[in-house]
DRENDO-1510 file (C-alpha; in Angstrom, 1 decimal, always signed):
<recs>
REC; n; res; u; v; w
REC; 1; UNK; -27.6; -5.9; -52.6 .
REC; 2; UNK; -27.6; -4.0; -56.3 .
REC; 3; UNK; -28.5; -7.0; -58.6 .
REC; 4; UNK; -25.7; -7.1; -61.5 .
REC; 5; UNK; -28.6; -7.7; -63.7 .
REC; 6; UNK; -29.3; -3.6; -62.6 .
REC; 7; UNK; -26.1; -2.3; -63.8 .
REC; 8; UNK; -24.7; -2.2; -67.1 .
REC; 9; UNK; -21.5; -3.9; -65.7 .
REC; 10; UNK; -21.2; -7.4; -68.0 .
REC; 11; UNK; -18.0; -8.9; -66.4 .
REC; 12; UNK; -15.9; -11.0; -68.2 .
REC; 13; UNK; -14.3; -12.9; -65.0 .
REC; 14; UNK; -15.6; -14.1; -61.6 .
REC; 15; UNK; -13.1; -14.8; -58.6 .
REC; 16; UNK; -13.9; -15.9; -55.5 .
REC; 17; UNK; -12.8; -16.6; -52.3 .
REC; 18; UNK; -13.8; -19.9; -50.3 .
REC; 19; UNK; -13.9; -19.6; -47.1 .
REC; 20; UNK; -16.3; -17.3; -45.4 .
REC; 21; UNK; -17.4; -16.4; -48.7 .
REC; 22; UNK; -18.3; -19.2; -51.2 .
REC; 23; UNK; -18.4; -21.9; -48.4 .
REC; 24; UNK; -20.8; -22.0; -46.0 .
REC; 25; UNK; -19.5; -22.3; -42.2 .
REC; 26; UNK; -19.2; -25.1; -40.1 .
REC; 27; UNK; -18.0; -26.1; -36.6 .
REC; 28; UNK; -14.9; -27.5; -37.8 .
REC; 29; UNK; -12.6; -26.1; -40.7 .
REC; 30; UNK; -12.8; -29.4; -42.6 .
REC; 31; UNK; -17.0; -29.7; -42.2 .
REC; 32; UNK; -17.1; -26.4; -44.4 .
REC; 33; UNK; -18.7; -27.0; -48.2 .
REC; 34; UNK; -20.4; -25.7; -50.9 .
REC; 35; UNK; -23.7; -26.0; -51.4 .
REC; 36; UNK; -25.6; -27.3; -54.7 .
REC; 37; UNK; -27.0; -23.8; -55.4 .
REC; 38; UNK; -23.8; -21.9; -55.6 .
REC; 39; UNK; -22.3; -25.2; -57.8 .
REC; 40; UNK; -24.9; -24.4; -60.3 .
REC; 41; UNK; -25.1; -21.1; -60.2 .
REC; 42; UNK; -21.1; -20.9; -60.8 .
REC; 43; UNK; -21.8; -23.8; -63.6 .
REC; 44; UNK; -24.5; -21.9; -65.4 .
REC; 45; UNK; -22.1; -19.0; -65.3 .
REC; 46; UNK; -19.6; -20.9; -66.8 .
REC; 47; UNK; -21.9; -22.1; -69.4 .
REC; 48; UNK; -23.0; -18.8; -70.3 .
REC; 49; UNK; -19.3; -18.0; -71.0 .
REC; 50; UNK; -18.2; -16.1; -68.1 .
REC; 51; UNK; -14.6; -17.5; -66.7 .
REC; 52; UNK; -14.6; -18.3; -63.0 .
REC; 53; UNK; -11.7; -18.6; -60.2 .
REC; 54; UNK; -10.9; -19.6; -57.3 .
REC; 55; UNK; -8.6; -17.5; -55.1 .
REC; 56; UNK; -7.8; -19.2; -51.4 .
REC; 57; UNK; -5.4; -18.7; -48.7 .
REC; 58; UNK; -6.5; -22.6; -48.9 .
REC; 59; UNK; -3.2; -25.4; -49.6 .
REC; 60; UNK; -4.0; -28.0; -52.6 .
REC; 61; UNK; -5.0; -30.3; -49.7 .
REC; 62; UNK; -7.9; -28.8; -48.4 .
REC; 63; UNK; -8.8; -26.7; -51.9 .
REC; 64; UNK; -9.0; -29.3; -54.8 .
REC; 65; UNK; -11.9; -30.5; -53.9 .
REC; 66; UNK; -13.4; -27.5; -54.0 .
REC; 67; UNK; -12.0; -26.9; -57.8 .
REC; 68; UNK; -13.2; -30.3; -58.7 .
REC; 69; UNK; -16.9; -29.8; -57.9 .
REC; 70; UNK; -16.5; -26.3; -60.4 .
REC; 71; UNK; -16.1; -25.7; -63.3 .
REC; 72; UNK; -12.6; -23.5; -63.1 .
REC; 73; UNK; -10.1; -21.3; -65.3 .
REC; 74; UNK; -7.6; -21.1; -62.6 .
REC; 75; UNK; -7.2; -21.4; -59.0 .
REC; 76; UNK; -4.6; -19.3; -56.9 .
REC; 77; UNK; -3.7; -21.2; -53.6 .
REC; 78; UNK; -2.1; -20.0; -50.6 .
REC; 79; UNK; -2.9; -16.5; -51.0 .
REC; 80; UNK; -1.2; -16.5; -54.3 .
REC; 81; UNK; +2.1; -18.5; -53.5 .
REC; 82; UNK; +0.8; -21.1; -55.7 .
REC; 83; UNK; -1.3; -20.3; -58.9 .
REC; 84; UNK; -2.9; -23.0; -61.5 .
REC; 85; UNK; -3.4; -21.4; -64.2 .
REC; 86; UNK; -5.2; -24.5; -66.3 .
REC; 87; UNK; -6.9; -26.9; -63.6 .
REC; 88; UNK; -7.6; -29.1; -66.3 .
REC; 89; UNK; -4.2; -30.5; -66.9 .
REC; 90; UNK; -3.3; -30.6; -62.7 .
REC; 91; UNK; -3.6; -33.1; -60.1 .
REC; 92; UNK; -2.6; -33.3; -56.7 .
REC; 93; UNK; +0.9; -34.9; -57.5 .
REC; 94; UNK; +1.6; -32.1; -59.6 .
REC; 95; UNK; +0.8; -29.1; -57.8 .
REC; 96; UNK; +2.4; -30.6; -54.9 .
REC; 97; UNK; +6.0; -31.6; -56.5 .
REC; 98; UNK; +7.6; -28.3; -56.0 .
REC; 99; UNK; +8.5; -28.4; -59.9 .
REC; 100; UNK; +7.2; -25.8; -62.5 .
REC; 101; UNK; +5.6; -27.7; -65.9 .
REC; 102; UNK; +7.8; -27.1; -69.0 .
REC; 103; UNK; +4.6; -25.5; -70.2 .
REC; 104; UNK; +4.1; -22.9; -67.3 .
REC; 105; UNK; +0.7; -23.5; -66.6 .
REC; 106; UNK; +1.8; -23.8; -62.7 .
REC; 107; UNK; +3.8; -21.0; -60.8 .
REC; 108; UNK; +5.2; -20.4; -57.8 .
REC; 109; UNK; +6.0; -17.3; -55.6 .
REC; 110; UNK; +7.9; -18.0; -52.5 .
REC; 111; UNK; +11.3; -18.1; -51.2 .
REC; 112; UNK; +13.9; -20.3; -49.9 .
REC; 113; UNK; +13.2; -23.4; -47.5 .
REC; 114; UNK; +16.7; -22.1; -45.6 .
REC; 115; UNK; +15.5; -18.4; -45.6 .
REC; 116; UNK; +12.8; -19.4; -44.0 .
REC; 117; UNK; +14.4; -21.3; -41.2 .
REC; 118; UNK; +16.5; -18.8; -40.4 .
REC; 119; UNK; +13.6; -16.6; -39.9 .
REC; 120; UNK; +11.8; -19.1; -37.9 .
REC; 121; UNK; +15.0; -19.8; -35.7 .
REC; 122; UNK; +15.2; -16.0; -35.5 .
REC; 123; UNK; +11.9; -15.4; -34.3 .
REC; 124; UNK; +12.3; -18.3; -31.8 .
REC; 125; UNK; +15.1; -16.6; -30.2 .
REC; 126; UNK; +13.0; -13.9; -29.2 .
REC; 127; UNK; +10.3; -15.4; -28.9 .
REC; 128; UNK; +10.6; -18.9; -27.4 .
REC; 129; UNK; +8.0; -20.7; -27.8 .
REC; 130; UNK; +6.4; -18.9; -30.0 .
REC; 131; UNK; +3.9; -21.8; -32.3 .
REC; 132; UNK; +5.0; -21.6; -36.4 .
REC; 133; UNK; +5.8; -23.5; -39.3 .
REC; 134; UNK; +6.8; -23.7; -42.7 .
REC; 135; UNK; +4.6; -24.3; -45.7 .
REC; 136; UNK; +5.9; -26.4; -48.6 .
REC; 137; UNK; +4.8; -28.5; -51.4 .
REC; 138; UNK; +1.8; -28.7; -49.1 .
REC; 139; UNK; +3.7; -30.0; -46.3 .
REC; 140; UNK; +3.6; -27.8; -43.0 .
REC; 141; UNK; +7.0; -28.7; -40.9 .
REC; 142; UNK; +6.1; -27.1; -37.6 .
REC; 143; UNK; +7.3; -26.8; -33.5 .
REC; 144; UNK; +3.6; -27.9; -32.8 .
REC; 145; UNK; +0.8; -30.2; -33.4 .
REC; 146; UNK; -1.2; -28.6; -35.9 .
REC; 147; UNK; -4.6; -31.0; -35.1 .
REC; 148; UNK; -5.2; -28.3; -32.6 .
REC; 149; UNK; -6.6; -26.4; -35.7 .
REC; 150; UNK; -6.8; -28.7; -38.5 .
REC; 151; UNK; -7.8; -32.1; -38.4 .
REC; 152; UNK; -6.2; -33.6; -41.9 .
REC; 153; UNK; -3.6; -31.7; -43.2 .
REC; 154; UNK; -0.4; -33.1; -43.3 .
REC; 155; UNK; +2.6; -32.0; -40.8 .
REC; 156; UNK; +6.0; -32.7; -39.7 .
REC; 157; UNK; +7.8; -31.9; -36.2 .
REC; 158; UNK; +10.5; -29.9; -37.0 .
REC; 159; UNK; +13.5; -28.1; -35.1 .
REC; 160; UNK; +14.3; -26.1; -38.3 .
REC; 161; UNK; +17.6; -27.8; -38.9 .
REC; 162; UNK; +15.8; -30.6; -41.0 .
REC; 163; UNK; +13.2; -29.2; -43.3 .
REC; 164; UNK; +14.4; -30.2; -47.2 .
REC; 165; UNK; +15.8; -27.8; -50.0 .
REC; 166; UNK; +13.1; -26.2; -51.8 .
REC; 167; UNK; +10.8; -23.0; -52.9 .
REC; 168; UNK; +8.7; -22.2; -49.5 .
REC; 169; UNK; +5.2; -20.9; -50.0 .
REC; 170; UNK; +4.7; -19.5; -46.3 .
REC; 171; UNK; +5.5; -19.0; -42.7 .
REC; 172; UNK; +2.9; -19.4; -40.6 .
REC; 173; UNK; +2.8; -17.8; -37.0 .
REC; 174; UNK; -0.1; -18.8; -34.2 .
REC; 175; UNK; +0.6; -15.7; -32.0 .
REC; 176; UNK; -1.2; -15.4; -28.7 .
REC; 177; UNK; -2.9; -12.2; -28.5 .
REC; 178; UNK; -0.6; -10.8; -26.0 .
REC; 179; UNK; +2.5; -11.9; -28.4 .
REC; 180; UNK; +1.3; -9.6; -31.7 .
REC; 181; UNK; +2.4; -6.4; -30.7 .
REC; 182; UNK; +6.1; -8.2; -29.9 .
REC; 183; UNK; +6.3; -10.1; -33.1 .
REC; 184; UNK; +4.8; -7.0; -35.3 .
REC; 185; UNK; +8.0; -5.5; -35.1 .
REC; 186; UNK; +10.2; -8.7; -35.5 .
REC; 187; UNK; +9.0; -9.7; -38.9 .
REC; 188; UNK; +12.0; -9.1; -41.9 .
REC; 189; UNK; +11.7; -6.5; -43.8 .
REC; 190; UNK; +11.4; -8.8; -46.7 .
REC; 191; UNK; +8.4; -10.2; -45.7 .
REC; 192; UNK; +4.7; -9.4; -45.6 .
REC; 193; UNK; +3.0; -10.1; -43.1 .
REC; 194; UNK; -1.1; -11.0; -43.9 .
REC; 195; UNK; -3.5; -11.9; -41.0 .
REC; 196; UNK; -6.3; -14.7; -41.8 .
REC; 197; UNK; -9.4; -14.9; -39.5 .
REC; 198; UNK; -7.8; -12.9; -36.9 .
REC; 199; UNK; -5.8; -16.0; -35.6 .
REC; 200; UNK; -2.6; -17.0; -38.3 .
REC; 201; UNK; -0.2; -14.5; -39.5 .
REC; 202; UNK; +1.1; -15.2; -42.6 .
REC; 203; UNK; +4.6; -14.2; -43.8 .
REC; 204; UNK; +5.1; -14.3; -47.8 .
REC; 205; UNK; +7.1; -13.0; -50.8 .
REC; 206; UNK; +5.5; -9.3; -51.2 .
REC; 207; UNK; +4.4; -10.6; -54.4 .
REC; 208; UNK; +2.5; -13.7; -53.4 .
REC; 209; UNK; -0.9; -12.0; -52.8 .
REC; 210; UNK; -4.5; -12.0; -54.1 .
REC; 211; UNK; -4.0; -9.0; -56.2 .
REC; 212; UNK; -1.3; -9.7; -58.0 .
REC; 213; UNK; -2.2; -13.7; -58.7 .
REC; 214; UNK; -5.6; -11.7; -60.3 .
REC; 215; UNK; -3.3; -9.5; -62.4 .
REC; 216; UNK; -1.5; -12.4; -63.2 .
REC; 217; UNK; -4.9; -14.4; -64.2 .
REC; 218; UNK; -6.3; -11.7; -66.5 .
REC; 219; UNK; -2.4; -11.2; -68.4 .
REC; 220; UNK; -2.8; -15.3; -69.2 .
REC; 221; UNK; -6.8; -15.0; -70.4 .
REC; 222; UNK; -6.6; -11.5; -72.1 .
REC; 223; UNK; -9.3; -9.9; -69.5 .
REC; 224; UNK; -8.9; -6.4; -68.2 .
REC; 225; UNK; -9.0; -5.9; -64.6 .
REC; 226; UNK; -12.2; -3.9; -64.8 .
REC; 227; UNK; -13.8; -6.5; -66.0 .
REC; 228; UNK; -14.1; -8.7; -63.6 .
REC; 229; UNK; -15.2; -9.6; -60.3 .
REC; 230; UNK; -13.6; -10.5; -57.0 .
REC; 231; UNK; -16.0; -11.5; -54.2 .
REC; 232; UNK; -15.0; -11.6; -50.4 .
REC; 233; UNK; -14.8; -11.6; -46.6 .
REC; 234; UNK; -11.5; -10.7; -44.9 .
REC; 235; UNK; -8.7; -8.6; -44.9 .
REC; 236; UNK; -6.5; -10.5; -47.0 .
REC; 237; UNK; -9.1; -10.4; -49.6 .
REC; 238; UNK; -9.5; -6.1; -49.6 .
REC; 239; UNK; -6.8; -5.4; -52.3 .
REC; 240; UNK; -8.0; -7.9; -54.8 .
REC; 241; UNK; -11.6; -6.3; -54.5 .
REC; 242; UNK; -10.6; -2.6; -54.7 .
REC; 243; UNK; -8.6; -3.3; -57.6 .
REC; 244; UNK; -11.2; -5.5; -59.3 .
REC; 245; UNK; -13.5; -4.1; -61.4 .
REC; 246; UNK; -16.1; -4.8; -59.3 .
REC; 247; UNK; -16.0; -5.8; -55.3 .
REC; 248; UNK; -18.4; -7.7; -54.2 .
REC; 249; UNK; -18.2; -8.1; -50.0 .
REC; 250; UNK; -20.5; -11.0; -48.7 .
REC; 251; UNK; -22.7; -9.3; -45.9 .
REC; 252; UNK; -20.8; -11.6; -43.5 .
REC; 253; UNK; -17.7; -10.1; -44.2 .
REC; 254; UNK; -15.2; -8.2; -42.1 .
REC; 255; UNK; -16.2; -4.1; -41.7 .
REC; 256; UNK; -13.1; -3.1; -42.8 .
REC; 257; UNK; -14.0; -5.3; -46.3 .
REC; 258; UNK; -17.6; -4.0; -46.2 .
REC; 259; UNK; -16.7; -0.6; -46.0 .
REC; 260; UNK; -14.8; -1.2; -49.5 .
REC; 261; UNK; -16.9; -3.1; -51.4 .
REC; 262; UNK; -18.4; -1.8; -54.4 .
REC; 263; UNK; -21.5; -4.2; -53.5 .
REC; 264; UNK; -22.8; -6.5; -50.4 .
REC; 265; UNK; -24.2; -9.7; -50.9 .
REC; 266; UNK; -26.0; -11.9; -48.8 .
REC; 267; UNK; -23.8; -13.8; -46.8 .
REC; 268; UNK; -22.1; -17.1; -47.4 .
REC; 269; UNK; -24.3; -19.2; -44.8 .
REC; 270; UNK; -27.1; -17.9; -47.2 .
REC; 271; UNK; -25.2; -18.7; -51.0 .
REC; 272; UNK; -24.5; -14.6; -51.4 .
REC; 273; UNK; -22.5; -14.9; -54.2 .
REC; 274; UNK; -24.7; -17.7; -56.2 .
REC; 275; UNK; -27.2; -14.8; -55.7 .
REC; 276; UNK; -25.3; -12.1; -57.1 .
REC; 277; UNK; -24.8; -14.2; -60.2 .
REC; 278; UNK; -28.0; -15.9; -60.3 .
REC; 279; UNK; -28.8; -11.5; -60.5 .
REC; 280; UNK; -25.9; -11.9; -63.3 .
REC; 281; UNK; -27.8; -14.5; -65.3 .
REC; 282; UNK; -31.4; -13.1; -64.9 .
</recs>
């Protein structure tokens, strides 16, 4: 690792992914936390007037508590679908709603609830059973039961001729791996198609990524892009480094992320990025 406290680089912003990155692993998805270190190394930060976020493929559900044990400027959910830019004034009911503030300091970047069940239909056609859902207002409306891979987050069976009126945030897909080379090729054209932890597919609005929720972030708090950070561990996470001013890749993290980071930090399982800024503060 080259300690920040090495470089001449000040940042003005710190983002960071959770999992895999900030949050240390666990057997189960809903067993991973954060540990005390990285809390008060991201409080100290904060303190010493450096802005932090959060930037999560994560839904409000299973993120929140995250942003309530830090001390944070914004959060972007859902791989940027869902961006808060003021924490302070949200709360679950809110971010949930499906309704924008009259002040802005919530946005959404999605697409229709009928849109997507016509691409989910569509893809069923060709693909029967093929295991996807919707995601919206952080309820997943899905063909299968989705305790097979998380334990708490809410779901509804669905036939995609019942799910409500609304702004969508994502379709997921839970392709075996003999389906992905099939589905590749079926996905709308106005679509993009991310893949977390090598198991979900992700179909979004082309502008409901990392990297742009970043741009976005920095327009609201008057920070260049080159001034700030953006630490972590997968593929969906590669743009939003390479455009940061600084990439910081946890030593855990995919190759094709460590071969683009700018820096490599310890890993998550050993607080890698309370590290780098603990390096920050020195």
């Amino acid at each position: 690792m080259t300690a920040a406290s090495e470089t001449l680089f000040q940042p003005k912003l710190l983002v960071a992914d959770l999992d895999g990155t900030l949050l240390y692993d666990a057997d189960v998805f809903e067993d991973r936390g954060i540990t005390k270190r990285s809390i008060d190394a991201i409080s100290r930060a904060h303190d010493a007037g450096y802005r932090f976020a959060i930037a999560t493929a994560r839904p409000v559900s299973t993120g929140l508590r995250f942003v309530e044990q830090l001390p944070t400027d914004a959060v972007v959910y859902l791989n940027g679908a869902l961006i808060d830019f003021d924490p302070t004034r949200s709360d679950y009911d809110l971010l949930t709603s499906g309704s924008i503030p009259a002040d802005n300091h919530i946005a959404k970047i999605g697409f229709s609830s009928s849109r997507a069940c016509e691409v989910c239909l569509s893809l069923l056609d060709q693909m029967p059973g093929l295991r996807l859902g919707i995601v919206m207002n952080d309820v997943r409306y899905t063909n299968f039961d989705i305790s097979v891979f998380w334990k708490t987050q809410t779901f509804q069976y669905t036939d995609f001729h019942d799910v409500p009126d609304g702004v969508a945030d994502k379709i997921t897909i839970f392709p075996l791996p003999e389906q992905w080379e099939a589905l590749r090729v079926l996905i709308p054209q106005d679509f993009t198609v991310s893949i977390s932890e090598g198991v979900m597919w992700m179909l979004m609005n082309p502008l409901a990524n990392k990297e742009h929720a970043v741009k976005l972030l920095c327009e609201r708090m008057g920070v260049s892009l080159a001034d700030t950070v953006a630490f972590g561990d997968d593929l969906i996470d590669i743009n939003m480094m390479k455009q940061a001013g600084r990439g910081v890749a946890v030593a855990n993290a995919n190759p094709a992320v460590l071969s683009i980071a700018d820096e490599i930090c310890p890993s998550n399982n050993e607080d890698g990025v309370a590290q780098w800024i603990e390096h920050l503060l020195h």
